[in-house]
C-alpha positions, -999 to +999 in steps of 0.1 A: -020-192+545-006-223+523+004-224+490+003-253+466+032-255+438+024-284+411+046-290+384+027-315+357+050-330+328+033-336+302+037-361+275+057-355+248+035-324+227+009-325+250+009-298+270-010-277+240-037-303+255-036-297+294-037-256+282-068-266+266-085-288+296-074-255+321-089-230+298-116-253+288-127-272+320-108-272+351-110-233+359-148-231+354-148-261+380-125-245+404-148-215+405-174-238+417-155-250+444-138-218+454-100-231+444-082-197+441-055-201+419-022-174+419-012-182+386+004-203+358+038-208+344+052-224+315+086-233+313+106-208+286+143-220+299+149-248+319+147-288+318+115-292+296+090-269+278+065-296+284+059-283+321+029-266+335+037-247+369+009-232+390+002-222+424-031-226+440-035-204+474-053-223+507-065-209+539-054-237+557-049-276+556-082-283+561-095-261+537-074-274+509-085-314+517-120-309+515-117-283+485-093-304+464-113-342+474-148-329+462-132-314+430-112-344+417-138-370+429-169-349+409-183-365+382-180-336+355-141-336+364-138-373+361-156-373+328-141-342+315-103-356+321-113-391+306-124-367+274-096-350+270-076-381+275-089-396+244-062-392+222-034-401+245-023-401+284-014-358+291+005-357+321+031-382+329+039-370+361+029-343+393+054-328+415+035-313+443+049-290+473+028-272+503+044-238+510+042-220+540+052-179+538+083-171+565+076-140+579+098-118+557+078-131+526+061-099+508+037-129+497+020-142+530 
């Protein structure tokens, strides 16, 4: 089992707009493709409240490469991002780590 930690930072009073796009778009694509996530964070205390967290969970390597290309290479998630881009770049950067449980980890 994997798990993938991304951290977006938003633009500056954007991330009201990448809420949206999750709520809006990406979920009902990631049901399509049978991305699981584990859930999503904002940040209440720390270095910026314009931070999405999340955590997506993966069977293995392989399944998260062939999973993750076909979603962000489908046309509805190309044009749907390039929508919801319209007024304004939304995330200025992506911090991404893939986590592997130890084996005292109550999450595995």
């Amino acid at each position: 089992m994997l798990y993938e930690l991304r951290i977006y930072h938003c633009a500056p009073g954007r991330l009201s707009a990448l809420n949206r796009r999750f709520e809006e778009v990406t979920l009902g694509l990631w049901d399509k493709f049978d991305i699981r996530p584990v859930g999503f964070w904002t940040t209440v205390v720390g270095p910026s409240s314009q931070t999405l967290t999340y955590l997506i969970r993966w069977e293995s390597m392989a399944e998260r490469e062939s999973k993750w290309n076909a979603f962000i290479s489908h046309p509805e998630w190309i044009a749907a991002r390039v929508s919801s881009e319209k007024d304004g770049l939304i995330v200025e950067k992506v911090e991404n780590q893939l986590l592997e449980p130890t084996i005292y980890s109550p999450m595995k």
